[in-house]
N, C-alpha and C positions, 0 to 999 in steps of 0.2 A: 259055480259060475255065477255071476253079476246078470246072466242073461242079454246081453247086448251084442248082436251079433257081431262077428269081424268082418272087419275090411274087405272088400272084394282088389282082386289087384286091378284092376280100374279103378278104385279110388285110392289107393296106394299113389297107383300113377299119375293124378290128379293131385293129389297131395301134394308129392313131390315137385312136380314141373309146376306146380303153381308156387309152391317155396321158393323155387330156382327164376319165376319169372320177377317173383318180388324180390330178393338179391340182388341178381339181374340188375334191374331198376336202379336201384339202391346204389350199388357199384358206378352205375351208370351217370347218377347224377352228381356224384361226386369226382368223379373222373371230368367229367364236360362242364360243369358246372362253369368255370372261370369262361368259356364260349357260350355255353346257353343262356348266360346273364349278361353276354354284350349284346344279344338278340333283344330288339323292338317287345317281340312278345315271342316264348318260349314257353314248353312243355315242362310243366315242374313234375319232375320224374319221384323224386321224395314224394311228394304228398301221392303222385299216383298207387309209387309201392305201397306206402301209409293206407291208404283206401282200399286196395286189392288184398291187403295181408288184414284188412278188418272184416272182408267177406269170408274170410277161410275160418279166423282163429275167435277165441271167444273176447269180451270185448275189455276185461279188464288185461287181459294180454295185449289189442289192441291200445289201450291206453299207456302200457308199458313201453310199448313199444313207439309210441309215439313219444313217448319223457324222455325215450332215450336220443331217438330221432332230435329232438329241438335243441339241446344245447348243440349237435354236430351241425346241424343248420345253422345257428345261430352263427357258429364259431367262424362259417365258410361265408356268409351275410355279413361278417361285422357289426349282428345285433344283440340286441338284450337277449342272454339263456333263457331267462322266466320266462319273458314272452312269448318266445317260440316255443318251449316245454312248455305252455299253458295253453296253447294256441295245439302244438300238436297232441297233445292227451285229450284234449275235448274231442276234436276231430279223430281219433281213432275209435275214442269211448262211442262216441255215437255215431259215428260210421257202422261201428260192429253192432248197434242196434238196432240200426235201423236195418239190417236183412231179415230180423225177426218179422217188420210186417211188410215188408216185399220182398213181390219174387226176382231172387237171384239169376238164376239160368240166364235170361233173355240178355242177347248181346245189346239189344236198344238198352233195356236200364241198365248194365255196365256204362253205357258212355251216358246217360244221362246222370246214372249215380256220382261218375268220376267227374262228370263235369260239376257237379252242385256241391259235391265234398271239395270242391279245389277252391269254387267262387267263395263258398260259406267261409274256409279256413286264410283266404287271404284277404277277403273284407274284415273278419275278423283280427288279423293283423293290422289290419290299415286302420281301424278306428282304435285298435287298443295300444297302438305307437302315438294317434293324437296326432295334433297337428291341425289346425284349420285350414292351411292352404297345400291344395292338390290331394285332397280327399277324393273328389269326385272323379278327378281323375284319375287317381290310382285304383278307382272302383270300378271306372270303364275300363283300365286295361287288365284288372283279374279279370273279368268276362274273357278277353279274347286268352289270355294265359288258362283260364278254366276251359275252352273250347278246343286250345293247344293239349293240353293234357288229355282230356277225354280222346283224343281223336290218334294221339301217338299210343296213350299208354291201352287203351280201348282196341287197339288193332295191335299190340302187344297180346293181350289179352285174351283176344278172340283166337289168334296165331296159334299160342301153345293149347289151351284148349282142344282145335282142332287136330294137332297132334297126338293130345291123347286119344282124342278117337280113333283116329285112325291108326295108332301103333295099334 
């Protein structure tokens, strides 16, 4: 034996329904997506699963997982593949590192973390699309889209959690 202990089925279960809520997600924001992008400001359900699946997995799986994420973004945006695949591999790579020096558990840094992974990764899009005019704007409304997301994908979140407790 390797000596590392196994799984308890509580974290089985945890495993699972936290896979099934990032799916979920996933499923979700491609399905609504052509409705949640006629929306003022809207929950980016992508970068949320992106976020949530960078707490579970390790971070160059995160980063995978985000390369693959951006060209499908991109394709549904009508933007540049690089850019979203550049834009989403940073943000999962260090997403997934940054739980190394904070604590996970606490439902407040869930939605502070989802909120600062969403502004970080869509200011990041906004300045590396360029553009002088409506910079600052489109950096005021990722805040309220980073506060949409924290606060949908965040009580998604906190939701099945609670389920595995209690099954």
């Amino acid at each position: 034996m390797n000596g590392a202990t196994p799984p308890t089925d509580l974290q089985r279960r945890d495993t699972v329904v936290s896979l099934g809520v990032v799916v979920l997600l996933l499923l979700l924001h491609f399905l609504l997506w052509p409705w949640l992008t006629g929306l003022p400001v809207g929950p980016d359900l992508l970068l949320g699963g992106l976020l949530l699946a960078a707490l579970r997995v390790r971070a160059g799986t995160a980063a995978v997982l985000g390369f693959v994420l951006g060209p499908l973004e991109a394709a549904m945006a009508l933007g540049d593949p690089g850019m979203y695949a550049l834009v989403l591999t940073l943000t999962g790579y260090l997403a997934a590192r940054s739980r190394d020096v904070l604590f996970v558990d606490a439902p407040v840094f869930i939605a502070v973390y989802l909120f600062l992974g969403t502004w970080i990764a869509r200011v990041m899009l906004v300045l590396i699309a360029g553009g002088p005019t409506g910079t600052a704007a489109a950096i005021g409304w990722a805040v309220l889209d980073a506060l949409a997301t924290a606060i949908v994908c965040g009580f998604i979140d906190t939701f099945a959690a609670s389920l595995v407790r209690r099954g």
